[in-house]
C-alpha positions in Angstrom: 42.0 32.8 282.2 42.2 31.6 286.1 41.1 28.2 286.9 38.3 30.1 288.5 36.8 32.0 285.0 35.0 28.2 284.4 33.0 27.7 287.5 32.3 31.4 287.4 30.6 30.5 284.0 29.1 27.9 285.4 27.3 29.3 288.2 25.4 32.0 285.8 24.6 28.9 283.2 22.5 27.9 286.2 21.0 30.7 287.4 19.0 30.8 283.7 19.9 28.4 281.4 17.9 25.0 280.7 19.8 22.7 278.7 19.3 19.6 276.9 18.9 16.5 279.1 18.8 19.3 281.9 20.7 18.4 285.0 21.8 20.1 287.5 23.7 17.7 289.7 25.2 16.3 286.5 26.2 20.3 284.7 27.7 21.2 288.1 31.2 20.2 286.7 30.3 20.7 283.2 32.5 22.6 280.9 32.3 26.1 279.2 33.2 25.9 275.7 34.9 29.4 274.6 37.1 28.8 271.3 38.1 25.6 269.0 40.6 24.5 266.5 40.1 21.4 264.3 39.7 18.9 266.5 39.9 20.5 269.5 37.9 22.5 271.9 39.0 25.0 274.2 37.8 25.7 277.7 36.8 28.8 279.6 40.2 27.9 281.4 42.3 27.5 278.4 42.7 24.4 278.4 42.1 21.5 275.5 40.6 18.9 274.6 40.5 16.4 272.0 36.5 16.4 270.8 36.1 13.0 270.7 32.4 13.2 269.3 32.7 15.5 267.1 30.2 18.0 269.5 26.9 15.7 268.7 28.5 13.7 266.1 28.1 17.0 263.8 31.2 18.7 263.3 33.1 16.2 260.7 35.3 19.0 259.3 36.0 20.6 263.0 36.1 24.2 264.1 38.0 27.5 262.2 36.9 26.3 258.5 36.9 29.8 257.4 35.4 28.7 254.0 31.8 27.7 256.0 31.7 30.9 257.8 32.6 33.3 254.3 29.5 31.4 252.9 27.1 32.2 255.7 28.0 35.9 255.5 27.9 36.2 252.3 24.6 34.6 252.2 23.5 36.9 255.1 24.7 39.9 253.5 23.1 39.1 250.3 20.0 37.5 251.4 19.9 36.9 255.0 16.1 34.9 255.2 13.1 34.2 252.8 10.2 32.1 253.2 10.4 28.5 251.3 6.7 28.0 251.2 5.6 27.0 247.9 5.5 30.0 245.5 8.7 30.6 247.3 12.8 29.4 246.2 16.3 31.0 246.3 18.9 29.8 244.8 20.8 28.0 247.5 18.2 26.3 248.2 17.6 25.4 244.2 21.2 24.2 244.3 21.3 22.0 247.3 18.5 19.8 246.2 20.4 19.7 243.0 23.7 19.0 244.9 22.0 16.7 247.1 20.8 14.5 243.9 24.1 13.7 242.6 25.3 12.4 245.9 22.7 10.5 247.5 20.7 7.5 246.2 20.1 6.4 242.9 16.7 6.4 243.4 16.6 9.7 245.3 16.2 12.2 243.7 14.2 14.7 245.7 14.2 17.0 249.1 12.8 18.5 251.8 14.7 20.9 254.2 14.3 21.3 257.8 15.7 22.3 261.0 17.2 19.1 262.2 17.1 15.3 262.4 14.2 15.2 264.8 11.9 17.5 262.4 13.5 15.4 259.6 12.3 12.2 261.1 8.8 13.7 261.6 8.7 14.9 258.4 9.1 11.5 256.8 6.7 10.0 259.4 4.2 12.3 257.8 5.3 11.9 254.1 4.8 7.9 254.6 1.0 8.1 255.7 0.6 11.0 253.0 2.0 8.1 250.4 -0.1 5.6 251.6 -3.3 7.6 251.1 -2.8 8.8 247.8 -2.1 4.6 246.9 -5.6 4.1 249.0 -4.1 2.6 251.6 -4.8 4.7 254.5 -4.5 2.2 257.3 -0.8 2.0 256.8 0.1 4.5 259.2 2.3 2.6 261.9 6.2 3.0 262.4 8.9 0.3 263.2 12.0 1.2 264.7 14.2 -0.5 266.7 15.3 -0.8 270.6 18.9 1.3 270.8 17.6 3.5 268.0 18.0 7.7 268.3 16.0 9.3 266.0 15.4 12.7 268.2 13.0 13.4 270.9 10.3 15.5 269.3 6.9 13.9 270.7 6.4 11.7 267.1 10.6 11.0 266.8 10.6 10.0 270.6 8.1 7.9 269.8 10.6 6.0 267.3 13.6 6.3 269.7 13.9 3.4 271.6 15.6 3.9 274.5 13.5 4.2 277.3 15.0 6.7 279.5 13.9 9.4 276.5 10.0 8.1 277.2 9.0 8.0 280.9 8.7 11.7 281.7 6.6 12.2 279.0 4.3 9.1 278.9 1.9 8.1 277.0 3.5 7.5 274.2 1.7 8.4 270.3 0.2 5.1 269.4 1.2 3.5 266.7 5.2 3.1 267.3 7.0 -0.1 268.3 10.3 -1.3 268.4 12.1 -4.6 267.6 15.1 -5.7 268.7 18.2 -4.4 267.2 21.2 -6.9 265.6 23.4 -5.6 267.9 26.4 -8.1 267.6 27.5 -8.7 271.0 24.5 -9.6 272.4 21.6 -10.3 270.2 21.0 -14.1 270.8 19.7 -15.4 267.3 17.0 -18.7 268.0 18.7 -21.7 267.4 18.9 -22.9 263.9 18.6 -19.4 262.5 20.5 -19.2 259.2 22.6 -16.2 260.8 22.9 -13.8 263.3 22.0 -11.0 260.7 18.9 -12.9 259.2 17.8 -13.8 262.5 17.8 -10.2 263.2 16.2 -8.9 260.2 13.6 -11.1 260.6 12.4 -9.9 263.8 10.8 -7.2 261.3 8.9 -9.9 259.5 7.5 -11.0 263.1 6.4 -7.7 263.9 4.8 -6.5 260.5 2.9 -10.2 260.6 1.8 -9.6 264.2 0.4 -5.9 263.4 -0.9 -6.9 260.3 1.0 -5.8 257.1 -1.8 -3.4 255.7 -1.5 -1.8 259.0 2.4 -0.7 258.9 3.5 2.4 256.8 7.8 2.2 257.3 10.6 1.0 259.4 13.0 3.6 260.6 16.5 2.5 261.0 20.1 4.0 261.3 23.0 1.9 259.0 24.7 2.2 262.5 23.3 2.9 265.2 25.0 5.5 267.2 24.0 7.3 269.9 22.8 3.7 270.9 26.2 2.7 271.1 27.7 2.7 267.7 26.2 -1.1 266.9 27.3 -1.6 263.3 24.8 -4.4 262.1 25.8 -7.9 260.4 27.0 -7.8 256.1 23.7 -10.0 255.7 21.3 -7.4 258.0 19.8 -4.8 255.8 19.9 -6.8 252.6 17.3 -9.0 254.1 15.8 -6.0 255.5 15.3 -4.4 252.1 13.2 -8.1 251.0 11.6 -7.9 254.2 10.0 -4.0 253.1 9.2 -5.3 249.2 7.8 -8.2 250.7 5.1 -6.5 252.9 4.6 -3.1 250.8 6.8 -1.4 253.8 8.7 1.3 253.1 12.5 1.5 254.0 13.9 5.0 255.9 17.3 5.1 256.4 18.3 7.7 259.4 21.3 8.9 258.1 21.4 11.8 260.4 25.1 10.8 261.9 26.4 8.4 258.9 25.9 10.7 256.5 28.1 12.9 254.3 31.0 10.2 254.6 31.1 9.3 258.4 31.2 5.7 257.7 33.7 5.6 255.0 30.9 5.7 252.3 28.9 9.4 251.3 25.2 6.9 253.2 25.4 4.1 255.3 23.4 1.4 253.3 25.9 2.4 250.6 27.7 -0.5 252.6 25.5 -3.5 252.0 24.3 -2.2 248.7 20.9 -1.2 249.6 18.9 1.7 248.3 16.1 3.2 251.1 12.1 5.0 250.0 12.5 7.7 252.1 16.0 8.9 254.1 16.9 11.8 256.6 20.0 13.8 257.0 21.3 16.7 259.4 24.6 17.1 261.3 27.7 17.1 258.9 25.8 18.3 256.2 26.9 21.5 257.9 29.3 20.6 260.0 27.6 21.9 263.1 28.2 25.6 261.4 24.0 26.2 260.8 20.9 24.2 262.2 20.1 22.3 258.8 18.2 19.0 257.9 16.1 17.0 255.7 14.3 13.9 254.5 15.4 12.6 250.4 12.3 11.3 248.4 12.1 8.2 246.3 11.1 9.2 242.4 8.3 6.9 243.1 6.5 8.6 246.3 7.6 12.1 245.0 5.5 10.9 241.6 2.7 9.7 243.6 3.2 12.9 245.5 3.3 15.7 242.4 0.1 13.6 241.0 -2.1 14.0 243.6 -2.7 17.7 243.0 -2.8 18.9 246.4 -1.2 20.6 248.3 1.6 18.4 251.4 0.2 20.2 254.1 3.4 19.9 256.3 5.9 23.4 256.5 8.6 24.7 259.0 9.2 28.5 259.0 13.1 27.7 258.7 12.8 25.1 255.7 15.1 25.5 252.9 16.7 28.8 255.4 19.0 30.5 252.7 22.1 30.9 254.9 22.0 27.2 255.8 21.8 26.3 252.9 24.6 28.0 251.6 26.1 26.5 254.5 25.7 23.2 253.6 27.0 24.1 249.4 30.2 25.0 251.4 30.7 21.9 253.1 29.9 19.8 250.4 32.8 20.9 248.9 35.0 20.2 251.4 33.4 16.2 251.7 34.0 16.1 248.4 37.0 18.1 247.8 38.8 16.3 251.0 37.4 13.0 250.3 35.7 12.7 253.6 34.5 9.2 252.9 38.3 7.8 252.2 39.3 9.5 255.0 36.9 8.4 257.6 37.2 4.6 256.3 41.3 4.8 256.5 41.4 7.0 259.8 38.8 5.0 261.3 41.1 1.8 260.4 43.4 3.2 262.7 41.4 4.0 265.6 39.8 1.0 266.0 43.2 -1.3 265.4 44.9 1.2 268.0 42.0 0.7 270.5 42.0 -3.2 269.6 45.8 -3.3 270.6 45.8 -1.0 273.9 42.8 -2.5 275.0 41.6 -5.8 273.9 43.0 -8.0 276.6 41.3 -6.2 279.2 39.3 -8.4 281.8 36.5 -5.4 281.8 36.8 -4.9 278.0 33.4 -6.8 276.5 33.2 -5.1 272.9 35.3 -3.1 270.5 33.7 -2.0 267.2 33.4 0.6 264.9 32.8 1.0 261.0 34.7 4.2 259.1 34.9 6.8 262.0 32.7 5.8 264.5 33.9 3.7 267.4 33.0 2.2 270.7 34.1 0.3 273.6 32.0 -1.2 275.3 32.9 -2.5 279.2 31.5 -5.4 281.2 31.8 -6.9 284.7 32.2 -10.2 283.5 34.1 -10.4 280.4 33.6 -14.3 280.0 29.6 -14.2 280.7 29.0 -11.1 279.0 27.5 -9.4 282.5 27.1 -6.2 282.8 27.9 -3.8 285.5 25.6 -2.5 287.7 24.0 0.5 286.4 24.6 1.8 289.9 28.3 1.5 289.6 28.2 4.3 286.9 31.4 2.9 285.2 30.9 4.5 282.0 30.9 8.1 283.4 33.8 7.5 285.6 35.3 6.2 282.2 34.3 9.9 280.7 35.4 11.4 283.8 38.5 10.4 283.6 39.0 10.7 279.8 37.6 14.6 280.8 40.7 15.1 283.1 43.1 13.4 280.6 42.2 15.7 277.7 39.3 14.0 275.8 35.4 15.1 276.0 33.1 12.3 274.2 29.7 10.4 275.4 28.9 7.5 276.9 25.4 5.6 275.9 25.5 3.6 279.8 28.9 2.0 280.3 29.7 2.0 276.3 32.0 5.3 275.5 31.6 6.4 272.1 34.5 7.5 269.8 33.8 9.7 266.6 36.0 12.7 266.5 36.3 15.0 263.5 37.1 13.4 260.1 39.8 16.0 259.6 41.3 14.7 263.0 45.4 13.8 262.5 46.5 10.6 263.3 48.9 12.1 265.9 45.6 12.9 267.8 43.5 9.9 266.8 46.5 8.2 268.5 46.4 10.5 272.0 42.4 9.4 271.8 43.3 6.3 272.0 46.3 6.8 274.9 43.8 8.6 276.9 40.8 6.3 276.8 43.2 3.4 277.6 45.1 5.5 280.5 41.4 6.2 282.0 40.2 2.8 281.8 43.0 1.6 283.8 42.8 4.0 286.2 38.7 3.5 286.7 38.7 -0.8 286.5 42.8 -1.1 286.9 
């Protein structure tokens, strides 16, 4: 194709097409994806690019796995939709929840299907004040998440995502939902004489439950790692206290595992990491790959007891819930995780990326942070490397940083003037190594 067959594209994306986080000025040099290959995308101009997020963090096993798409027709051909109301099943469905059972949680054993992670995280908001009832505890019906968490922008999951710019055209907000500072690393300032920077953290739950009053709070909604706020991989001693924090107070844990699921952060779940084991948790993204809109929430044998006991029916249903052809999807790709050994190969590639960014760009005056755990990596740049200072918003250093990573070969995300590193798992290390070229070649071309 000419150079000319993109912005053609382009210009009849915008005659009709709204798109999420809709911009016009900011799509007007967007890209047209026609065609991928592992790790790669292709452009309506032929040319390629690493995909250095994996699309939305989604597409762990990258594009052209034949195996996903056999399943979906199959599935199609055989039985392309049926309702999963109750009175309702197919088999893939049937066999996902079993699937599902051996992999996650100990203590999970149970599963509801859904669209997404954004109806996933509604779904458990409306499963914990359904639990709290049936235990006769209806005033337990307020959420807890954190500031930097994503947990989708549905009116009730916006209400738990807590970054601002996701709220104000679309104020007011639900009551109900707060947020507490995150343990962010770099920059969360622990009061002196705090035992640690992790505790010190954690406990800025405790405060919060205590100031709402604990019979008042139904669950705390965090990611292992938080990642579209800027991959911030918490302290060892974080969610253990967490977990005494929830047992404490009668709070129950949900773990967001929509992006460290299914082996992103070198473990199959993210609390896998500090040996901690959630009430509720919710999954999307690789448990697909990207190939079919899938999600869920996993149930705790306790509340799904409490649940099954009450005798009534969960009034709570999505037309698309346990969608045959996603599911048969998702059977598919299991396989591959476990077949592939998509944990092992997140943790060691992930080793890699993060030591090869470390070396290339460490001693950089405008360098402030480089982190990562299994697959997931960021780099997060400052105006003042000493004082921690941030650059002006204004400045827009982090998409110049894309920018130029765009014209080098490499399309990721930027959360501000962090850029955000989580390609494929089944990326080579001959491109996890270009990734790294590029993003170095870029930041000295934008900050020298």
């Amino acid at each position: 194709m000419s150079n000319d067959a993109e912005a053609a594209l382009i210009d009849r994306d915008a005659a009709h097409l709204i798109h999420p986080l809709h911009s016009r000025s900011g799509h007007s040099a967007g890209k047209v994806w026609v065609a991928g290959e592992g790790a790669y995308l292709i452009d309506a101009n032929g040319d390629r690019f690493i995909d250095g997020l994996s699309g939305l963090w989604n597409n762990t096993a990258g594009n052209g796995r034949v195996e996903l798409v056999e399943a979906a027709a199959r599935q199609m051909q055989e039985l392309a939709y049926a309702s999963g109301y109750t009175g309702s099943s197919n088999p893939r469905a049937i066999e996902l929840a079993e699937r599902l059972s051996q992999l996650s949680y100990s203590n999970i054993n149970h599963f509801y299907f859904t669209s997404g992670g954004g109806e996933a995280t509604d779904s458990n908001i409306k499963m914990a004040r359904y639990y709290w009832k049936l235990r006769g505890k209806p005033e337990k019906t307020k959420v807890i998440s954190r500031v930097w968490g994503y947990h989708g922008v549905t009116i009730a999951a916006m209400c738990c995502t807590g970054m601002s710019p996701y709220w104000k055209m679309f104020e007011p907000r639900m009551p109900g939902f707060l947020h507490i500072p995150t343990p962010y690393p770099y920059r969360y300032e622990a009061p002196e004489g705090s035992p640690s920077q992790g505790i010190a953290a954690a406990d800025e739950l405790e405060k919060a439950i205590l100031a709402e009053g604990a019979d008042t709070v139904a669950m705390f909604l965090a990611e292992p790692v938080q990642g579209a706020g800027g991959v911030l991989v918490p302290q060892d001693d974080y969610f253990p206290r967490i977990r005494e924090i929830c047992d404490k107070y009668d709070v129950l844990l949900v773990s967001d595992e929509v992006i460290t699921g299914f082996g992103r952060t070198g473990t199959m779940f993210g609390l896998q990491h500090w040996g901690v084991q959630p009430d509720l948790m919710q999954y999307a993204k690789a448990i697909t790959s990207g190939y079919f809109p899938l999600g869920g929430i996993g149930v705790s044998d306790e509340i799904a007891e409490v649940m099954q006991e009450s005798g009534e029916p969960w009034m709570h249903a999505y037309t698309y819930s346990a969608h045959p052809v996603g599911c048969a999807v998702a059977l598919a790709m299991l396989d591959v995780v476990e077949k592939e050994d998509f944990p092992a190969q997140a943790a060691a590639k992930g080793e890699r990326l993060l030591s090869g960014l470390r070396s290339a760009l460490a001693d950089h005056p405008h360098v402030g942070d480089i982190r990562g755990l299994g697959l997931m990596c960021a780099v997060e740049y400052v105006k003042d490397r000493a004082t921690k200072e941030p650059f002006d918003a204004k400045d827009g250093t982090g998409t110049k940083i894309h920018s130029a990573t765009v014209e080098r070969g490499m399309f990721s995300r930027v959360r501000g003037d962090v850029y955000c590193l989580a390609p494929p798992i089944v990326t080579s290390e001959e491109t996890l190594d270009k990734a790294v070229e590029i993003l170095a070649d870029a930041t000295r071309a934008v900050l020298g």
